[in-house]
Residue frames as a rotation matrix with the C-alpha (Angstrom) as fourth column:
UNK 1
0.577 0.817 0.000 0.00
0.817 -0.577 0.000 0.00
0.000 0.000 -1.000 0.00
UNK 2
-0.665 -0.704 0.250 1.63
0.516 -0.674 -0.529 3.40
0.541 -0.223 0.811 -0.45
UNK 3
-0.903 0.063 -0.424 1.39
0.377 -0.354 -0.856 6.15
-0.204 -0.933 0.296 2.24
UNK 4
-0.018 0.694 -0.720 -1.93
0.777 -0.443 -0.447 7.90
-0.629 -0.568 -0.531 3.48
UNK 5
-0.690 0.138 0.711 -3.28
0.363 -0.784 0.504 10.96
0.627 0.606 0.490 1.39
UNK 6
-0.506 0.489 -0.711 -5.44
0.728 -0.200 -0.656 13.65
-0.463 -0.849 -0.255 3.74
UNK 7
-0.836 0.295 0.462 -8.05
0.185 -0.642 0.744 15.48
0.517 0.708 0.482 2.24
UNK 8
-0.928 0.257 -0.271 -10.46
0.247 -0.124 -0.961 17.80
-0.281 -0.958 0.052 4.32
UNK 9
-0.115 0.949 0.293 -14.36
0.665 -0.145 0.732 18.03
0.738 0.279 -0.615 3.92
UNK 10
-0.899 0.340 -0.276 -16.60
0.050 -0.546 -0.836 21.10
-0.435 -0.765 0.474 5.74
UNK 11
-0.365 0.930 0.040 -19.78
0.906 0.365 -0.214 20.80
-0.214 -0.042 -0.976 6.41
UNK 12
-0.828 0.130 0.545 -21.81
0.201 -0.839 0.505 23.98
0.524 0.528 0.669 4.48
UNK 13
0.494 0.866 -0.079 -24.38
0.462 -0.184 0.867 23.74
0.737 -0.465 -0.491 7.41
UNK 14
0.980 0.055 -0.193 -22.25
0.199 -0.160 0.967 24.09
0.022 -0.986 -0.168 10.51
UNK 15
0.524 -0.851 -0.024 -18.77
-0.555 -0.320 -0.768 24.62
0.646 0.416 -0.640 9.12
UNK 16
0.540 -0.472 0.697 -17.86
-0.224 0.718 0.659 21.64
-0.812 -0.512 0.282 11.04
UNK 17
0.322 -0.648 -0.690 -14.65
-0.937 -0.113 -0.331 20.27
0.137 0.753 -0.643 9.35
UNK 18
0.789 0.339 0.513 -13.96
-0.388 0.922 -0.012 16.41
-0.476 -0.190 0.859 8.57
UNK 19
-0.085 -0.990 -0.116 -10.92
-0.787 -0.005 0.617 14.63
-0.611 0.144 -0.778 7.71
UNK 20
0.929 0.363 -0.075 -10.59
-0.350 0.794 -0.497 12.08
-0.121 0.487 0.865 5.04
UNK 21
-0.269 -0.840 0.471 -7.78
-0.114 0.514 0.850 9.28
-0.956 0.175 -0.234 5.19
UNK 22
0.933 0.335 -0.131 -7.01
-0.310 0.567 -0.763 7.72
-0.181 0.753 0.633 1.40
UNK 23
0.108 -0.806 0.582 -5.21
-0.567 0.431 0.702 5.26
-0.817 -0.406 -0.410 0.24
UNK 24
0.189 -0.190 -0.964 -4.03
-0.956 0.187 -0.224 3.65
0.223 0.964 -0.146 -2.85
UNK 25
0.029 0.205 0.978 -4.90
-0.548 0.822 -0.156 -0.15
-0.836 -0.531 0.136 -2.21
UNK 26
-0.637 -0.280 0.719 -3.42
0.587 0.429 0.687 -2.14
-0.500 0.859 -0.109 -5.75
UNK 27
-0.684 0.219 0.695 -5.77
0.700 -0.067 0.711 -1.53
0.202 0.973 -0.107 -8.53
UNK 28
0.407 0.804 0.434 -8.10
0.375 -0.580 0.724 0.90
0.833 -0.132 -0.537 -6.15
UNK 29
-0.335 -0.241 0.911 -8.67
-0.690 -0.596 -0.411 3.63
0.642 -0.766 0.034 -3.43
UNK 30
-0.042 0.422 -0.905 -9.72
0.964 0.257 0.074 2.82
0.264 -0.869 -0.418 0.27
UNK 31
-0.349 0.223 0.910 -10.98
-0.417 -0.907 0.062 5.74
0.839 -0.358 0.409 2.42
UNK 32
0.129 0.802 -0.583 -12.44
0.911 0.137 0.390 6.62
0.392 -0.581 -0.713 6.05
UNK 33
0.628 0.096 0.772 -13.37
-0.283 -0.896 0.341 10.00
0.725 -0.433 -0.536 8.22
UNK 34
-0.716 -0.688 -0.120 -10.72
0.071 0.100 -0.992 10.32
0.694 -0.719 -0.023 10.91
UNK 35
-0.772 0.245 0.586 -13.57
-0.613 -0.529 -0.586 11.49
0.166 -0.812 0.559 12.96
UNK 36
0.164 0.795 0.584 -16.19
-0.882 0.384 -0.274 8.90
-0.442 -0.470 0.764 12.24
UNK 37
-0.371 -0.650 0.663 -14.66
-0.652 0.691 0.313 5.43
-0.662 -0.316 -0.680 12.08
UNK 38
-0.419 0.487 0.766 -17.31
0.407 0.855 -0.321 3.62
-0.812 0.178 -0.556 11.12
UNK 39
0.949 -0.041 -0.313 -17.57
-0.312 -0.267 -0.912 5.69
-0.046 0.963 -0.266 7.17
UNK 40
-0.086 -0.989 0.118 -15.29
-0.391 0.143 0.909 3.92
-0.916 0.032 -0.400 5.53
UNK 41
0.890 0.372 -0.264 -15.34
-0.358 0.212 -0.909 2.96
-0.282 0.904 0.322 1.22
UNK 42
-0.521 -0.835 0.180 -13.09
0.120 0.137 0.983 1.36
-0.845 0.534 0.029 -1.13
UNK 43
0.644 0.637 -0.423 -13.49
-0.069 -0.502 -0.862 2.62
-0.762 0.584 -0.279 -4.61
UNK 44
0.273 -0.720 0.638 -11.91
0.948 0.314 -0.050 2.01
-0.164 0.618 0.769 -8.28
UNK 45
0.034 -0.480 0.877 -11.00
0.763 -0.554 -0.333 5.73
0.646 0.680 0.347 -8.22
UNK 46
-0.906 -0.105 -0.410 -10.11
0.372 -0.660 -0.653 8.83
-0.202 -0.744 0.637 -5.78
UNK 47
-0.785 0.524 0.331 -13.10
-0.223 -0.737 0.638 10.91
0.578 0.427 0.695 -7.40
UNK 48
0.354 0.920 -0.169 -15.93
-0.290 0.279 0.915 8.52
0.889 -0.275 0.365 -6.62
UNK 49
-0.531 -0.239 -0.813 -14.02
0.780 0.238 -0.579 7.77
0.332 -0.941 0.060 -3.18
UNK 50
-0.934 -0.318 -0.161 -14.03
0.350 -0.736 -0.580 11.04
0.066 -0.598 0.799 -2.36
UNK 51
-0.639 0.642 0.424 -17.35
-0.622 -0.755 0.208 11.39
0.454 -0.130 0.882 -3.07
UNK 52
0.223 0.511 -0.830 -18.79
-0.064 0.857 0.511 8.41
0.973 -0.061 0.224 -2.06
UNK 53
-0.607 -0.587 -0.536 -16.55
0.782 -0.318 -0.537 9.11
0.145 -0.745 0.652 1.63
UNK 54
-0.985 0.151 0.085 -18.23
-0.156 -0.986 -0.050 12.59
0.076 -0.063 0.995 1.54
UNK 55
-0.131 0.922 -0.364 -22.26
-0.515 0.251 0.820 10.96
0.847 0.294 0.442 0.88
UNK 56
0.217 0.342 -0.914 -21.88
0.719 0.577 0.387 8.48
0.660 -0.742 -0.120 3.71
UNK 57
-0.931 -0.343 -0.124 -20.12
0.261 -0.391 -0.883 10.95
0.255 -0.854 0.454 6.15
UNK 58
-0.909 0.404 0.106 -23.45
-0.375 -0.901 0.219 12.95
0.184 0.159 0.970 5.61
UNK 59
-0.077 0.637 -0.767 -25.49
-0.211 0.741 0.637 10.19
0.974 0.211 0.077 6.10
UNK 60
-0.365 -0.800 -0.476 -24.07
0.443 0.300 -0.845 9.40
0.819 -0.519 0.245 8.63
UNK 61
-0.977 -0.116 0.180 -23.78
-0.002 -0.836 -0.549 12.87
0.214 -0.536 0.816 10.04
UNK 62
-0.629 0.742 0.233 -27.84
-0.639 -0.664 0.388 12.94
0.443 0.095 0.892 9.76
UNK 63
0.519 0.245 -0.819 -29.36
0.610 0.565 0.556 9.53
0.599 -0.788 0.143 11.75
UNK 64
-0.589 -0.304 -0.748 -26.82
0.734 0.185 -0.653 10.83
0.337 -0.935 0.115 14.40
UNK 65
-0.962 0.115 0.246 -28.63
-0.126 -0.992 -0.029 14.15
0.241 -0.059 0.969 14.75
UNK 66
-0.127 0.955 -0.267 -32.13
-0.199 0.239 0.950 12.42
0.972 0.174 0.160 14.06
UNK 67
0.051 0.076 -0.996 -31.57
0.250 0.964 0.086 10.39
0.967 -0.254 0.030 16.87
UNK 68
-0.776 -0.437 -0.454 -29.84
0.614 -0.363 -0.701 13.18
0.142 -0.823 0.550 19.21
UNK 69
-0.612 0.783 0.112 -33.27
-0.706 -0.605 0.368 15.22
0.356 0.146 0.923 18.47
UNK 70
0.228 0.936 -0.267 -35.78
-0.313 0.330 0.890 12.48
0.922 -0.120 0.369 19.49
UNK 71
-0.405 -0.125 -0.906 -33.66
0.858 0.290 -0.424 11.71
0.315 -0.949 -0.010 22.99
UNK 72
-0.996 -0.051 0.078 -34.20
0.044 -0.995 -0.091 15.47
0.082 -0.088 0.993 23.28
UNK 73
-0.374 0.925 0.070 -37.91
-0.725 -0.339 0.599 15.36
0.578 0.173 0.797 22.69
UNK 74
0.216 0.043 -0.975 -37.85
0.448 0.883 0.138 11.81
0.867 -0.467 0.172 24.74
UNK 75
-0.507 -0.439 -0.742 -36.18
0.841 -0.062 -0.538 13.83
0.190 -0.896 0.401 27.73
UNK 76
-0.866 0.439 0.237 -38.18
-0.432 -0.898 0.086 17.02
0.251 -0.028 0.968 27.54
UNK 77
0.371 0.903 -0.215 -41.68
-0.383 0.360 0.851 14.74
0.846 -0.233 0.479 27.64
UNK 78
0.305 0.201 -0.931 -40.39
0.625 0.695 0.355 13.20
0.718 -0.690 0.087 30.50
UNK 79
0.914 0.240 0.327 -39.50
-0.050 -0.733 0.678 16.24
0.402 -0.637 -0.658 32.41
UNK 80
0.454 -0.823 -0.341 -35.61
0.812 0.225 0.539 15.65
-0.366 -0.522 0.770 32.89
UNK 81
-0.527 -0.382 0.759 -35.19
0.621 -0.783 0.037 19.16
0.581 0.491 0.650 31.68
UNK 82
0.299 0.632 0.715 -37.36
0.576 -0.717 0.393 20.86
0.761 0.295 -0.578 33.78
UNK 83
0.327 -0.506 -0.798 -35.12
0.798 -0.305 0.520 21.81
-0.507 -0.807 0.304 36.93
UNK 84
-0.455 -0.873 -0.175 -32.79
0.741 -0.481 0.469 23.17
-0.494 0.084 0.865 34.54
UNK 85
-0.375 0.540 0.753 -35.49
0.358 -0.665 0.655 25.58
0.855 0.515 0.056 32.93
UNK 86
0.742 0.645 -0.183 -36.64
0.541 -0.415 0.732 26.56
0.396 -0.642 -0.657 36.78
UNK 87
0.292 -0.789 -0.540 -33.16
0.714 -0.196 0.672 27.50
-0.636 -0.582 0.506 37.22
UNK 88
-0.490 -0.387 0.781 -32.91
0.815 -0.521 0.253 29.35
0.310 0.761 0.571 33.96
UNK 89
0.052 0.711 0.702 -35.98
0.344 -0.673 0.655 31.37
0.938 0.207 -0.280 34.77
UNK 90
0.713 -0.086 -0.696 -34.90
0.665 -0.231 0.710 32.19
-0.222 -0.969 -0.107 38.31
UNK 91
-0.261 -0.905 -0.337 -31.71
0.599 -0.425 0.678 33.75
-0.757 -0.025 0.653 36.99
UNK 92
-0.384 0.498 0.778 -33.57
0.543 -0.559 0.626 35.47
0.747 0.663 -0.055 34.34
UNK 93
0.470 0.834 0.288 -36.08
0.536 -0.530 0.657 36.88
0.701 -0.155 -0.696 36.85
UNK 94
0.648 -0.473 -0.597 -32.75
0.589 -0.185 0.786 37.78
-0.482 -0.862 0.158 39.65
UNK 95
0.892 -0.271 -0.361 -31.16
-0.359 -0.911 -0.202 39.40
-0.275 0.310 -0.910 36.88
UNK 96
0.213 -0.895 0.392 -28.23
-0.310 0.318 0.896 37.23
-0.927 -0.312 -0.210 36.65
UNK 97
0.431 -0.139 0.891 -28.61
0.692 0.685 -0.228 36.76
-0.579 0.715 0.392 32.82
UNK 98
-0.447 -0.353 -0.822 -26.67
-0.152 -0.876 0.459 39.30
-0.881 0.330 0.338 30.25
UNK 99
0.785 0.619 0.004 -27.61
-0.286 0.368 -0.885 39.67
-0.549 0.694 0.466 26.71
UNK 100
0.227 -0.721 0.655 -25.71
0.694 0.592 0.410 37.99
-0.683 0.361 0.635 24.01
């Protein structure tokens, strides 16, 4: 195999920034995100790696979010948020909040 190629992706929602490994693997590429292990592709060419590497990250990137949004809406119906909203609105109503 010859050496590692690094080739950076940002997200155009959150300017979050994402690392792609490639690799020349005999007659094709291999690829994965440094940041999310489990995207990972082998491809007869860098191009369709890179994009194919770039399609799953995003995938990816979107179940996790789905998922972090319905614990959220799972933990809000069950009221394990509401201390921290009686504490917000105390410090709101004591003055202790600035604007942004």
């Amino acid at each position: 195999m010859k050496r590692i190629q690094t080739v950076k992706f940002q997200n155009p929602d959150y300017g979050d920034i994402y690392t792609a490994q490639l690799q020349k693997n005999g007659k094709g590429w291999i690829g994965w995100i440094q940041e999310y292990p489990k995207v990972k592709c082998a491809e007869r060419t860098k191009a369709k790696l890179l994009k194919n590497l770039e399609n799953k990250l995003y995938e990816i990137l979107e179940a996790d979010w789905e998922t972090w949004d319905r614990q959220l809406e799972e933990d809000i119906a069950a009221g394990k948020l509401d201390q921290l909203a009686e504490e917000t609105l105390e410090d709101l109503h004591a003055g202790r909040c600035t604007d942004l």
